[in-house]
LOFIKE-448809 format. One record per atom (N, C-alpha, C): residue number from 0; residue in three letters; atom name; z, y negated, x. Coordinates in steps of 0.05 Angstrom, whole numbers, always signed. Atoms other than C-alpha are relative to their C-alpha. Layout:
! LOFIKE-448809
REC|NUM|ala|CA|Z|Y|X
...
***
This chain:
! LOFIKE-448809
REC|0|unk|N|+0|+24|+17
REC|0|unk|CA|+0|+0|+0
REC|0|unk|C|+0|-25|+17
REC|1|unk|N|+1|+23|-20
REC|1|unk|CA|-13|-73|+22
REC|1|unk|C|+14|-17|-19
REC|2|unk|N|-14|+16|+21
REC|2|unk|CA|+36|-120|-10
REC|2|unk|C|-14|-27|-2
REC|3|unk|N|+9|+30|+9
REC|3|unk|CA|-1|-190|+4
REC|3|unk|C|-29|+0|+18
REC|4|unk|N|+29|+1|-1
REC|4|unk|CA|-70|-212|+11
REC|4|unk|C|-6|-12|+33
REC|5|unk|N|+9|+5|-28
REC|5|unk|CA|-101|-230|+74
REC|5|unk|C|-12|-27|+5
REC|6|unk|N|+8|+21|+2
REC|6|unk|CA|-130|-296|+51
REC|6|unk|C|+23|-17|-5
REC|7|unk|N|-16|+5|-5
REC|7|unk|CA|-83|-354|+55
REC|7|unk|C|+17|-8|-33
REC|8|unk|N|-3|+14|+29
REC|8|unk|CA|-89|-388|-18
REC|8|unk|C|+19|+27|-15
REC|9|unk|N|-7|-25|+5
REC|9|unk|CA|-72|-319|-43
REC|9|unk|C|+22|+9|-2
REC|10|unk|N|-27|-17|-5
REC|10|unk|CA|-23|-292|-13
REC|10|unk|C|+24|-23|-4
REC|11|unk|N|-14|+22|+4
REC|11|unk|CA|+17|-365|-19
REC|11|unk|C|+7|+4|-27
REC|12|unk|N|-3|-5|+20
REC|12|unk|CA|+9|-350|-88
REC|12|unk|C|+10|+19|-16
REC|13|unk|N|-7|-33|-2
REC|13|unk|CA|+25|-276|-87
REC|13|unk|C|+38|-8|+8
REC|14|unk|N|-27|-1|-7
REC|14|unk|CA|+93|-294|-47
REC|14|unk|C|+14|-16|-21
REC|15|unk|N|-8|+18|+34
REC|15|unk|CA|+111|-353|-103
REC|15|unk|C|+3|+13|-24
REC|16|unk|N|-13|-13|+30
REC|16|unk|CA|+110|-310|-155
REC|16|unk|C|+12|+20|+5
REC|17|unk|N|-19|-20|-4
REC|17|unk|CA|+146|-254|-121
REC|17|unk|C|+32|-13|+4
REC|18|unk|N|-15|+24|+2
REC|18|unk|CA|+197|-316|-110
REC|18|unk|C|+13|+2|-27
REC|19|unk|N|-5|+9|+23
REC|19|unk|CA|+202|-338|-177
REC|19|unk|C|+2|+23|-15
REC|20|unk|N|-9|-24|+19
REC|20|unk|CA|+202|-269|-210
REC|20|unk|C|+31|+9|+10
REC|21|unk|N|-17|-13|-6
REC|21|unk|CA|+256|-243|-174
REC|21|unk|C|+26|-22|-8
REC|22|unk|N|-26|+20|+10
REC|22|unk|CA|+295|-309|-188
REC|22|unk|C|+12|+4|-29
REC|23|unk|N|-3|+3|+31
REC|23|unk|CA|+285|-303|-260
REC|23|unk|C|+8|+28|-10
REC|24|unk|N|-15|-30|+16
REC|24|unk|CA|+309|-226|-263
REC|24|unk|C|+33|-10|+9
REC|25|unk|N|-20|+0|-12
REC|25|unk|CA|+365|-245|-214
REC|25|unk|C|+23|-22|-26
REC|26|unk|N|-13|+20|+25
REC|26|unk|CA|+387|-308|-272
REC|26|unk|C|+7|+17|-21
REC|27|unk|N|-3|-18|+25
REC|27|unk|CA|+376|-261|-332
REC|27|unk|C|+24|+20|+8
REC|28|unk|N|-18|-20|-13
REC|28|unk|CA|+420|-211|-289
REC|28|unk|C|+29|-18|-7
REC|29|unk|N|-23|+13|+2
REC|29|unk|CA|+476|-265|-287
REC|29|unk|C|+2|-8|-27
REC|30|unk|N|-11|+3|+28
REC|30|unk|CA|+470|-288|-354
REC|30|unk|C|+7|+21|-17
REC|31|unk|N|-11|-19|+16
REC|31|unk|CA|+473|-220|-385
REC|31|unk|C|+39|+8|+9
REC|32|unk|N|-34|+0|-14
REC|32|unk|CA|+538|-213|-340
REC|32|unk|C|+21|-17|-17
REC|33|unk|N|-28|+18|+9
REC|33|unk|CA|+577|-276|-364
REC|33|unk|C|-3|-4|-34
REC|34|unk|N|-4|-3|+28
REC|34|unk|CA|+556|-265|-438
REC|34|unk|C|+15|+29|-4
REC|35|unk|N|-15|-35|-4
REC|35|unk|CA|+592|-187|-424
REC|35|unk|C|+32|-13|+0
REC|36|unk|N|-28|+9|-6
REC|36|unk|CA|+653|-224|-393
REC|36|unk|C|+11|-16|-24
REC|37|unk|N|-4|+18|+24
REC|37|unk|CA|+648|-285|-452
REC|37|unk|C|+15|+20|-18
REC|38|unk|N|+0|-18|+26
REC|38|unk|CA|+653|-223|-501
REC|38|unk|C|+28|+17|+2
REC|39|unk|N|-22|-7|-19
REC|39|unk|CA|+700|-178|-463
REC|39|unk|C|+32|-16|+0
REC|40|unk|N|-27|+14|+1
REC|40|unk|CA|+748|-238|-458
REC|40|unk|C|+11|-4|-28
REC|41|unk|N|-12|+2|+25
REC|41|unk|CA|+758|-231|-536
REC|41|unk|C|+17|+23|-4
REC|42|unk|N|-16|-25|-2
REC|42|unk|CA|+791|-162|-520
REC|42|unk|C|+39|-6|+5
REC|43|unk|N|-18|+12|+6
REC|43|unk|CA|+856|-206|-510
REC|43|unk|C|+13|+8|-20
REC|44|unk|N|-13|+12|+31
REC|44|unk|CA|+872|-217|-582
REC|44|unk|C|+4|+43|-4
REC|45|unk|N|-19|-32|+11
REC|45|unk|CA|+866|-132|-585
REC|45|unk|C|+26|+8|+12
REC|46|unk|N|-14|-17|-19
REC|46|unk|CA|+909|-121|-521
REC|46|unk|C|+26|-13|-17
REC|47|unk|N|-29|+7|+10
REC|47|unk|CA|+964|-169|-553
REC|47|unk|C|+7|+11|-35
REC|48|unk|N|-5|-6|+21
REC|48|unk|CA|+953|-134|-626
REC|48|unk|C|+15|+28|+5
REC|49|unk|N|-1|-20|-2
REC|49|unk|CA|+965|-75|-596
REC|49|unk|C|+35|+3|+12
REC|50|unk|N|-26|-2|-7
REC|50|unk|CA|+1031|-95|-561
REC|50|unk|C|+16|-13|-20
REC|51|unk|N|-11|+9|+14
REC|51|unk|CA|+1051|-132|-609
REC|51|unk|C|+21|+22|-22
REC|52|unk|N|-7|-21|+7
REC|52|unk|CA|+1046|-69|-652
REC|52|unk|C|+14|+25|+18
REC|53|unk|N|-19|-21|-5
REC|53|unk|CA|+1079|-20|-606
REC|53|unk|C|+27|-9|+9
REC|54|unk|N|-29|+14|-8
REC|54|unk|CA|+1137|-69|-586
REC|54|unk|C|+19|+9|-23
REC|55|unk|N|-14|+1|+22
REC|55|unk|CA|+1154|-67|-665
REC|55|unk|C|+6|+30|+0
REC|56|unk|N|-11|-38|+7
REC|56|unk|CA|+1143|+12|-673
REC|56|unk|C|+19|+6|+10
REC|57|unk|N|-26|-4|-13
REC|57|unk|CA|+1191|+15|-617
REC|57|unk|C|+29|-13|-8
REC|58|unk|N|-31|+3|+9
REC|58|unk|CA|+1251|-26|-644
REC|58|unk|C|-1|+5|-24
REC|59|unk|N|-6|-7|+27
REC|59|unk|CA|+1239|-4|-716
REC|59|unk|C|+11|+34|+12
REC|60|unk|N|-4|-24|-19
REC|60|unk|CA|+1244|+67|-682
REC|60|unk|C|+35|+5|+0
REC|61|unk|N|-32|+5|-9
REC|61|unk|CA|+1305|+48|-647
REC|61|unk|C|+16|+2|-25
REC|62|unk|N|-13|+3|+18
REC|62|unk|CA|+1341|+19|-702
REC|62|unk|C|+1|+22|-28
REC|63|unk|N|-4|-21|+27
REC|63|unk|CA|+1329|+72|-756
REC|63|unk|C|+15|+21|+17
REC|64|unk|N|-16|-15|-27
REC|64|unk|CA|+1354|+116|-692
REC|64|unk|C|+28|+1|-7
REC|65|unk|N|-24|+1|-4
REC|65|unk|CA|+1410|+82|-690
REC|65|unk|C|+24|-8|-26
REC|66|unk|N|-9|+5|+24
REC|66|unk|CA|+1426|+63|-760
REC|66|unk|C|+3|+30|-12
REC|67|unk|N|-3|-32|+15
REC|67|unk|CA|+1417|+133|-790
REC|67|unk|C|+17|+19|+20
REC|68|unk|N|-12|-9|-17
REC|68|unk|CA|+1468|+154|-740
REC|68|unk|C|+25|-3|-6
REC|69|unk|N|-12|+5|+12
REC|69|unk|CA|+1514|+122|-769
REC|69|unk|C|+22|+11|-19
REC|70|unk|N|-17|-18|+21
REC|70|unk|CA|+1570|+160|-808
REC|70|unk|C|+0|-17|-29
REC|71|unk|N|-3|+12|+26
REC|71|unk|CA|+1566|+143|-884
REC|71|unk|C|-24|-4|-3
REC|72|unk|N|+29|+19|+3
REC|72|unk|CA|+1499|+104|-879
REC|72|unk|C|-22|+33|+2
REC|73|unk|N|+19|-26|+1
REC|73|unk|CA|+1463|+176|-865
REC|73|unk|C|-17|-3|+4
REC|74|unk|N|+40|-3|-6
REC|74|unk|CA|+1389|+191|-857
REC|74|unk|C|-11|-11|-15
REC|75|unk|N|+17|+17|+19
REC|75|unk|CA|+1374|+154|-925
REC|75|unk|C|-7|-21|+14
REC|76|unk|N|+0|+29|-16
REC|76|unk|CA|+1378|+84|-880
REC|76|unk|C|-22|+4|+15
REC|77|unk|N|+28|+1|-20
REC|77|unk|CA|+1319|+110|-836
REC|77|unk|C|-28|-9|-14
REC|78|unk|N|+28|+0|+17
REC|78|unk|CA|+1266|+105|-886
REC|78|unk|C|-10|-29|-7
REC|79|unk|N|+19|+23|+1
REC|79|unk|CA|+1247|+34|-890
REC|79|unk|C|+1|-8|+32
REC|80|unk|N|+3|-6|-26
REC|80|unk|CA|+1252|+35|-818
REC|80|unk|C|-19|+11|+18
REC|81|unk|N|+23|-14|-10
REC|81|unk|CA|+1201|+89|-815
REC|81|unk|C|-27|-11|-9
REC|82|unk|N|+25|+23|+11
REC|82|unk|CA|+1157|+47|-859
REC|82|unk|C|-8|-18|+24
REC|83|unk|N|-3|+21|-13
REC|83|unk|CA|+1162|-7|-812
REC|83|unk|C|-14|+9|+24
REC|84|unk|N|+8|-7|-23
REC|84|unk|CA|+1151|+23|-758
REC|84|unk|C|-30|+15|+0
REC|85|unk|N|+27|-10|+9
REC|85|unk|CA|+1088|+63|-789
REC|85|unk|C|-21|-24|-8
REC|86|unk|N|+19|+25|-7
REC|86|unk|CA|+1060|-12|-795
REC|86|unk|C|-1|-10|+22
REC|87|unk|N|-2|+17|-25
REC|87|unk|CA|+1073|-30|-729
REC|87|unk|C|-25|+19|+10
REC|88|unk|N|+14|-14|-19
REC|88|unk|CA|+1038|+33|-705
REC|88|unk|C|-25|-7|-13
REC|89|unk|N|+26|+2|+8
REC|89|unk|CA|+978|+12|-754
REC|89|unk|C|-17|-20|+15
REC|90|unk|N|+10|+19|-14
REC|90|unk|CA|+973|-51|-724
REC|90|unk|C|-8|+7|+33
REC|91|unk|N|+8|-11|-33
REC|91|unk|CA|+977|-20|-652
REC|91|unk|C|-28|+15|-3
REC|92|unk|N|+21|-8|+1
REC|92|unk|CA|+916|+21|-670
REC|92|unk|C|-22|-19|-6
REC|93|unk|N|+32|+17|+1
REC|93|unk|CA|+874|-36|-695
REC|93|unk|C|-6|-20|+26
REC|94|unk|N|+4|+3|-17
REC|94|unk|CA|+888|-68|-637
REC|94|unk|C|-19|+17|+22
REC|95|unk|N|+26|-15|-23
REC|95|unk|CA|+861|-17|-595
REC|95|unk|C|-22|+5|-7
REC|96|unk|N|+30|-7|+18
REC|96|unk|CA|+803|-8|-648
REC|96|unk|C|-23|-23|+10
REC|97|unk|N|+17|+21|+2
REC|97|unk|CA|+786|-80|-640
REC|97|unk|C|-4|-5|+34
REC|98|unk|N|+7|-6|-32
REC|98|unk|CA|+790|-75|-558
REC|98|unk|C|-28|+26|-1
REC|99|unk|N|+19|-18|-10
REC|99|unk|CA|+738|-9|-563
REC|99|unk|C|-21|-9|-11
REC|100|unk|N|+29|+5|+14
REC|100|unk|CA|+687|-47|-611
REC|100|unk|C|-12|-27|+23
REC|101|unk|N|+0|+22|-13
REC|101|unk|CA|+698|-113|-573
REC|101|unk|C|-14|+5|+28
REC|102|unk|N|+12|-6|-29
REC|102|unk|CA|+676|-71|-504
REC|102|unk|C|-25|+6|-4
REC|103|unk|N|+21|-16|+10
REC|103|unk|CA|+618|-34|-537
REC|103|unk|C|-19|-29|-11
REC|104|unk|N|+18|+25|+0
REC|104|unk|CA|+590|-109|-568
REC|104|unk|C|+0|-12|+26
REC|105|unk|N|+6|+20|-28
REC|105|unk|CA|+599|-142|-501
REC|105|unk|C|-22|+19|+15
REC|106|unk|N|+12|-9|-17
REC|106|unk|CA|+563|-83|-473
REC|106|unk|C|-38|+1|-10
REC|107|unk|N|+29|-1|+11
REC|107|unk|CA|+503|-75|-527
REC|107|unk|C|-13|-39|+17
REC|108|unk|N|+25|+21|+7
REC|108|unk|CA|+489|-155|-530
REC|108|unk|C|+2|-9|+36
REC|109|unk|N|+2|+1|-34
REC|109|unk|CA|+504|-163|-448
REC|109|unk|C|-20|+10|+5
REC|110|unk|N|+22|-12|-2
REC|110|unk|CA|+456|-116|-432
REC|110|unk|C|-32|-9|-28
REC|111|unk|N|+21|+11|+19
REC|111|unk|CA|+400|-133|-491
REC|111|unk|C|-5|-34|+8
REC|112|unk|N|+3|+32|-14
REC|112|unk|CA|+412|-216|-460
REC|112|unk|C|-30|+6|+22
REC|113|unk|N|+9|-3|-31
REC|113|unk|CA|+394|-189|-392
REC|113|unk|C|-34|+13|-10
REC|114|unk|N|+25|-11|-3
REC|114|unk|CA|+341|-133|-403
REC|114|unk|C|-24|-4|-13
REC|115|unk|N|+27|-1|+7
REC|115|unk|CA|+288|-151|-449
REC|115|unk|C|-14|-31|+8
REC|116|unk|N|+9|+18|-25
REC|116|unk|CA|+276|-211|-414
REC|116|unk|C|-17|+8|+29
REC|117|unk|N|+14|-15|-25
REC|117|unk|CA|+267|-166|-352
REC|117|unk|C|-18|+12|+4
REC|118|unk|N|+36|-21|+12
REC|118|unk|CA|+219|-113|-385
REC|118|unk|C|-14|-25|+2
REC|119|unk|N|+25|+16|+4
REC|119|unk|CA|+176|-183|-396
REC|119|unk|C|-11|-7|+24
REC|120|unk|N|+0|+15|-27
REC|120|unk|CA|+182|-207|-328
REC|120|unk|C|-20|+24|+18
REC|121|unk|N|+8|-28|-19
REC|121|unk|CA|+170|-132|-297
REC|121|unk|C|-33|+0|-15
REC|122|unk|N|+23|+2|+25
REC|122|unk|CA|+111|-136|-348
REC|122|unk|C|-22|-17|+14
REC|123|unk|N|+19|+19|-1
REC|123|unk|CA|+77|-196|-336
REC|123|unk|C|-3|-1|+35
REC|124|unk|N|+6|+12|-26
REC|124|unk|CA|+92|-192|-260
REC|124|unk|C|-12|+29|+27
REC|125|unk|N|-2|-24|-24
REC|125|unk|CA|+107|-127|-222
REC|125|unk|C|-20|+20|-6
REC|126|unk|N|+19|-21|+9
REC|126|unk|CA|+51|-89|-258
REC|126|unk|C|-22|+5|+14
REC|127|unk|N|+21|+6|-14
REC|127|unk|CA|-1|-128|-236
REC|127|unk|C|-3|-4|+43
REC|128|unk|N|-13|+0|-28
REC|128|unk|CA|+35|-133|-164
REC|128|unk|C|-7|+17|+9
REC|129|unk|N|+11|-47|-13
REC|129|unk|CA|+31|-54|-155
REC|129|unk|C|-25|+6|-12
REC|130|unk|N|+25|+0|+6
REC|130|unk|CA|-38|-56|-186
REC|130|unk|C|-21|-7|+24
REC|131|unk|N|+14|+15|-20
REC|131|unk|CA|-61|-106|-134
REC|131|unk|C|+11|+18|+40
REC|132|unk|N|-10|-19|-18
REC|132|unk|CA|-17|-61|-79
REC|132|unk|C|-9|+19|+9
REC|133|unk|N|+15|-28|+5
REC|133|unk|CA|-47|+0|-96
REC|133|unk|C|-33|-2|+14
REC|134|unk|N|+31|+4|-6
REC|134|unk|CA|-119|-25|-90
REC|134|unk|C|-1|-6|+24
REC|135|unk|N|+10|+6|-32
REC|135|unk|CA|-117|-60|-33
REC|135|unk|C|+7|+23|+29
REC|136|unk|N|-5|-22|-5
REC|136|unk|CA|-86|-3|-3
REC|136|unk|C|-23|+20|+17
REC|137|unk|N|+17|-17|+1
REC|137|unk|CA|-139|+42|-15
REC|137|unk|C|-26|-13|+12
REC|138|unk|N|+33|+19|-7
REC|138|unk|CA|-196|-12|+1
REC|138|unk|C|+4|-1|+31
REC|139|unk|N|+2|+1|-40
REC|139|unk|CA|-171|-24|+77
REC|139|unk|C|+4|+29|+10
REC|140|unk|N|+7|-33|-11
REC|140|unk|CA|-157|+60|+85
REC|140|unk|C|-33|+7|+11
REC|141|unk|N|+22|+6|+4
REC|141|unk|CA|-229|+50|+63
REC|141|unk|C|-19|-10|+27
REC|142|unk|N|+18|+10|-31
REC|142|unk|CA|-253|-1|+120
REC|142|unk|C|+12|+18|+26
REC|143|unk|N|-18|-12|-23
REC|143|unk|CA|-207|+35|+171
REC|143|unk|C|-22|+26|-2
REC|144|unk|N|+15|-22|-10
REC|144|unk|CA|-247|+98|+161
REC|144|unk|C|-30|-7|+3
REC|145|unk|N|+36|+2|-5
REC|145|unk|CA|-321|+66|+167
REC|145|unk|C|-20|-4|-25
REC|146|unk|N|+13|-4|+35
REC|146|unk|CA|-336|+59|+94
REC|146|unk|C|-24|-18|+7
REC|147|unk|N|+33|+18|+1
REC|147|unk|CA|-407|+31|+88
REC|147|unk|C|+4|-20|-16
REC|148|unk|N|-3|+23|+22
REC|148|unk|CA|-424|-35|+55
REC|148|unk|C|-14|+18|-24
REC|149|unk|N|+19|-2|+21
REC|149|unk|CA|-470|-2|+11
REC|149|unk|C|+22|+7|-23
REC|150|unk|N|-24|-4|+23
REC|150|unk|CA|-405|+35|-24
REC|150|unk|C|+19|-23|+1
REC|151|unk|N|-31|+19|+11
REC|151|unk|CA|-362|-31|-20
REC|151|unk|C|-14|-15|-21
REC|152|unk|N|+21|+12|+7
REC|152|unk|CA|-429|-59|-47
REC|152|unk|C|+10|+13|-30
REC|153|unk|N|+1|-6|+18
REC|153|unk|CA|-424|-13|-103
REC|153|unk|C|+28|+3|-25
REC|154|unk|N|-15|+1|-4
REC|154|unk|CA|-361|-14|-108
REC|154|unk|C|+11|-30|-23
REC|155|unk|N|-2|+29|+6
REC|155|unk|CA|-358|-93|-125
REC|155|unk|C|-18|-2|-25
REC|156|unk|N|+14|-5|+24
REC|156|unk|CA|-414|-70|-177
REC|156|unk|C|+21|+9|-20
REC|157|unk|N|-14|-16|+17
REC|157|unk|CA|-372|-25|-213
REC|157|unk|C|+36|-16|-1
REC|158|unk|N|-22|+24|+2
REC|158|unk|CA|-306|-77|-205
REC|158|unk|C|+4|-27|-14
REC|159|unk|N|-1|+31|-1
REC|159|unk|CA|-318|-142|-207
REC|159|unk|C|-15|-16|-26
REC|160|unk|N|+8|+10|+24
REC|160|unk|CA|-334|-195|-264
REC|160|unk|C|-33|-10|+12
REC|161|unk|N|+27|-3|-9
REC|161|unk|CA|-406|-204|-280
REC|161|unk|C|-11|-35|+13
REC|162|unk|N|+1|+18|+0
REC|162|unk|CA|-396|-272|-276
REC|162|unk|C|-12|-7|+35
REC|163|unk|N|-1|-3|-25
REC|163|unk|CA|-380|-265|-194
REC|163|unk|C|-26|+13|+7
REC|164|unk|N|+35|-6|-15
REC|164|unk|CA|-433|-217|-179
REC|164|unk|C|-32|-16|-11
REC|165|unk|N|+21|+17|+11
REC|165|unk|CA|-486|-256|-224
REC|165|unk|C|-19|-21|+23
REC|166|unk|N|+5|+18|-27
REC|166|unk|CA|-469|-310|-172
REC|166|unk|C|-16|+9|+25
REC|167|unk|N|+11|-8|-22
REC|167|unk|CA|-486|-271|-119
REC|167|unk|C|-34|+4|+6
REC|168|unk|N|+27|+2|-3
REC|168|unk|CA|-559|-255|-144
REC|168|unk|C|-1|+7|-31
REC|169|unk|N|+6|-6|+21
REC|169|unk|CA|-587|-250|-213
REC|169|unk|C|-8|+33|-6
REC|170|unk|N|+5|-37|-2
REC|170|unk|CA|-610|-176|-208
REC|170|unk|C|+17|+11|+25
REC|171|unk|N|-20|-26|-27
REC|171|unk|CA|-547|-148|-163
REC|171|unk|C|-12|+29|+2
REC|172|unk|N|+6|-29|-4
REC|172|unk|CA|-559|-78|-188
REC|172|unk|C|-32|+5|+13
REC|173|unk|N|+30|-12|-11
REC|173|unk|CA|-634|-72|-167
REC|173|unk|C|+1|-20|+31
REC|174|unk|N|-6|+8|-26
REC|174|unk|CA|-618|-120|-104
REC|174|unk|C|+14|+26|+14
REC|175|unk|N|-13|-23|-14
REC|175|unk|CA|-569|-59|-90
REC|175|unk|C|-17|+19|+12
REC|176|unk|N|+15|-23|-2
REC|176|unk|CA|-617|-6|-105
REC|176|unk|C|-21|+0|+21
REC|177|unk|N|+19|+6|-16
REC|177|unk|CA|-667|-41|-62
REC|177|unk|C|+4|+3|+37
REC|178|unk|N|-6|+9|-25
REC|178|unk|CA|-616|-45|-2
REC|178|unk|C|+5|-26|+16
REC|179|unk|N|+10|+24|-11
REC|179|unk|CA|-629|-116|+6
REC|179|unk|C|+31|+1|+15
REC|180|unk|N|-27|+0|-11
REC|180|unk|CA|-578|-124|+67
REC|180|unk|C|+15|-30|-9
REC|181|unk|N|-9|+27|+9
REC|181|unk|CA|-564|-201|+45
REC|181|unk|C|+23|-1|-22
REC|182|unk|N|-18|-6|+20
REC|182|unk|CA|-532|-182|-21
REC|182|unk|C|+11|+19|+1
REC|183|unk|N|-18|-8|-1
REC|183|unk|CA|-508|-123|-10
REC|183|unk|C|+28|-7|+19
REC|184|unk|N|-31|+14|-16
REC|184|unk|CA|-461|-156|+43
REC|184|unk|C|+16|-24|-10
REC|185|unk|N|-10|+20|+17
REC|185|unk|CA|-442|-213|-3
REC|185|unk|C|+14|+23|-18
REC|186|unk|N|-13|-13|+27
REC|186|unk|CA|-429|-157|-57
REC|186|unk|C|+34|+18|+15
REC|187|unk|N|-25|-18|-7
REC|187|unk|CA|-387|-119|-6
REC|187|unk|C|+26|-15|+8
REC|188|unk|N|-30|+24|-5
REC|188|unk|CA|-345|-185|+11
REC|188|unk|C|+19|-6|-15
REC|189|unk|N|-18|+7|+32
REC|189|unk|CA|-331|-196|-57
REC|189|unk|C|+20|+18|-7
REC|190|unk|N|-14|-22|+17
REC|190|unk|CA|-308|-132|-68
REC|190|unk|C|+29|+0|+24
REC|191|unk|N|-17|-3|-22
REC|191|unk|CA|-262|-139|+3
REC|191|unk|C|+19|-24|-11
REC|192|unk|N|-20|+26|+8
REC|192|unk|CA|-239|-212|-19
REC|192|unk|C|+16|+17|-19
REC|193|unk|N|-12|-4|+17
REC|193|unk|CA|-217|-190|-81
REC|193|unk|C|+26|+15|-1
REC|194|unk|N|-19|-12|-12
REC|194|unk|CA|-177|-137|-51
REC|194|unk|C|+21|-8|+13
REC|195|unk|N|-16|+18|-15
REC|195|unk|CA|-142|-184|-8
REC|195|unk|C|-5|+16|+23
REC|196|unk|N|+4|-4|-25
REC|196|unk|CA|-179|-159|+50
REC|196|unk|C|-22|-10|+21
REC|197|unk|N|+11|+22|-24
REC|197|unk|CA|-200|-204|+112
REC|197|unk|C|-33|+5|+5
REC|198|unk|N|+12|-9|-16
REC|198|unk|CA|-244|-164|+155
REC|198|unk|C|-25|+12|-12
REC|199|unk|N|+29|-12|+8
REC|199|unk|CA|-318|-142|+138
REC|199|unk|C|-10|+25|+20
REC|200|unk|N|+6|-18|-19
REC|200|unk|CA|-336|-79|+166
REC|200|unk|C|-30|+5|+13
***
């Protein structure tokens, strides 16, 4: 693989947006983060429902404990005690209820901030990145082993917009067929530029 082009305009432009993409996952990265923590920090209000509720369970507890212990007063005395304390423990559970939903939303919309932002980014950027990677790749393996113009020639036929080769000559394909060395070495440049590669073989 060849990551950047060999021409200057190019590759200036190639590095700039490998720049700027990576900034803009790296941002989306941090913002999904401190909307996690934002969310997260509402887990508070469970941790103190939760103590709140087992502080009570514990001295209603106690005190029916120690009240129904009591000679005379008996075991009847425990029972609004046990009530009491069976609200405390309700509350201690919604506490921890509202801590496990509170982690699970910070984690859905944290992540969903961050990533579909990123899929667009990876999308619009890194696709065409490893597209252009790939090729050029294969196109200088290409000159490195001796490749003829005639196949970069054809090559640039079977590639390139008609617009570009048009330029080059009004009848490319039968300029090809003909050999003409003039166009086919324009056709095979085109096809090397485009690549992001320098050297003409």
């Amino acid at each position: 693989m060849k990551l950047y082009s060999d021409f200057a305009p190019r590759r200036t432009r190639q590095i700039v947006a490998d720049v700027v993409a990576i900034a803009l996952i790296l941002a989306w990265v941090w913002l999904g983060a401190t909307v996690y923590g934002a969310i997260r920090s509402l887990e508070a209000f469970g941790q103190q429902m939760q103590d709140a509720g087992a502080g009570f369970r514990a001295n209603m507890d106690d005190l029916g404990d120690r009240l129904g212990s009591v000679p005379l007063l008996g075991s009847g005395i425990r029972a609004p005690f046990d009530g009491a304390s069976s609200a405390g423990s309700a509350l201690e559970a919604a506490g921890v209820s509202q801590q496990e939903l509170t982690q699970q939303l910070a984690t859905t919309v944290g992540v969903g901030v961050a990533l579909l932002p990123i899929l667009v980014i990876l999308a619009a950027w890194l696709i065409p990145r490893l597209r252009f990677a790939i090729r050029a790749g294969r196109t200088q393996t290409l000159v490195r082993t001796g490749v003829s113009l005639d196949l970069l020639a054809l090559r640039a036929l079977s590639n390139q917009r008609l617009r570009a080769i048009a330029a080059i000559s009004p009848d490319a394909l039968g300029a090809w067929q003909r050999r003409d060395p003039v166009v086919v070495k324009q056709l095979a440049a085109l096809e090397l530029q485009s690549s992001g590669i320098r050297v003409v073989p």
